[in-house]
C-alpha positions as CSV (number, residue, x, y, z in Angstrom):
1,X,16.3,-0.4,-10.9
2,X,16.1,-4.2,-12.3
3,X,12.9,-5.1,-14.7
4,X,11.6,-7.2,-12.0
5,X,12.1,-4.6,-9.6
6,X,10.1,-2.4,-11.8
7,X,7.1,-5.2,-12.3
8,X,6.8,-5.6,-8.9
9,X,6.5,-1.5,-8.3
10,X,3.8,-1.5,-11.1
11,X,1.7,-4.4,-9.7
12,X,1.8,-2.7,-6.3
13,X,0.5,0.6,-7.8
14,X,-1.9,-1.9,-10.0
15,X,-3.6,-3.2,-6.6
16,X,-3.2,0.5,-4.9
17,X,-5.2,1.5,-7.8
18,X,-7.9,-1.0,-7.1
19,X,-8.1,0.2,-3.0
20,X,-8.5,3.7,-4.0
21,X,-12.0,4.3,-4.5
22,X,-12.8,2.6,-1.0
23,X,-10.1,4.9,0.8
24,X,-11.5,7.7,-0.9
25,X,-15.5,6.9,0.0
26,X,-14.2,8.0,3.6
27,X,-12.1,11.1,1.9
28,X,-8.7,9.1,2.4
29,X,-5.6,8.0,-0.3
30,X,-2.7,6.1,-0.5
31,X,0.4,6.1,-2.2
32,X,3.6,4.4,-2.5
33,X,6.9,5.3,-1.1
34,X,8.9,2.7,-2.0
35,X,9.8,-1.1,-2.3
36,X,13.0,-2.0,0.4
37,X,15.9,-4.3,-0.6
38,X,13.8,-6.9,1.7
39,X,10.4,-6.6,0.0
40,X,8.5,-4.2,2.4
41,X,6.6,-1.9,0.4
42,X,6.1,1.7,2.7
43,X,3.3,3.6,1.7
44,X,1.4,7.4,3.0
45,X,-2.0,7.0,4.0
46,X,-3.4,10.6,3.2
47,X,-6.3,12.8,3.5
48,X,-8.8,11.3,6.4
49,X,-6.5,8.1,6.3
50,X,-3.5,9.9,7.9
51,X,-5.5,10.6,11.1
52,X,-8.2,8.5,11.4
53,X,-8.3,5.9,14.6
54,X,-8.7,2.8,12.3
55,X,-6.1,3.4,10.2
56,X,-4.1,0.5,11.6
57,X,-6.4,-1.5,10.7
58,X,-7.2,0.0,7.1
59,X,-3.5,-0.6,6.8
60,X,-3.0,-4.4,8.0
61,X,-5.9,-5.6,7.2
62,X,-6.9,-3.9,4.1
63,X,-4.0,-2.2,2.3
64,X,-1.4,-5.1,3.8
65,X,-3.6,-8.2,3.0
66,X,-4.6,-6.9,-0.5
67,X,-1.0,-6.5,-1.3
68,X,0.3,-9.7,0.1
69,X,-2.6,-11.6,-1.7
70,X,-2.0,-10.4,-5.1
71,X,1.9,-10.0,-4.9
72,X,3.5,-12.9,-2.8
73,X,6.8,-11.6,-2.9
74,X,6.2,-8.8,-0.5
75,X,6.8,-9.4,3.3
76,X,5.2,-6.9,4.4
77,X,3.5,-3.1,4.4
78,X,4.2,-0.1,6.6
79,X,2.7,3.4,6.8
80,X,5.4,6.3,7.0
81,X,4.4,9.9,7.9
């Protein structure tokens, strides 16, 4: 794994970090899988977040934006199981 490779990792953890106590308010988590070769970082919602009907939109509009926001280099987010 490059060095640049690795600050992007830690800046994605960084704003994870900052979502957590939200996602865990409603008894939920997230935590990251991995960054791709083409910049999608894949994350697990967990807890209440793995099943809850608005996790979609937790995930694109919360999760997604946040991460696109602070790290511009990402293209996108997506939830595995």
């Amino acid at each position: 794994m490059s060095h640049p490779e690795k600050d992007l990792i830690l800046r994605i953890e960084e704003t994870l970090a900052q979502l957590r106590p939200y996602l865990e308010a409603d008894n939920g988590n997230v935590s990251f899988v991995e960054l791709t070769d083409d910049f999608v970082v894949r994350v697990r919602l967990e807890g209440a977040c793995s099943s809850c009907s608005m996790s979609t939109m937790t995930l694109k509009a919360g999760i997604e934006q946040s991460i696109l926001k602070a790290i511009p280099e990402v293209k996108g987010v997506e939830a595995i199981a």
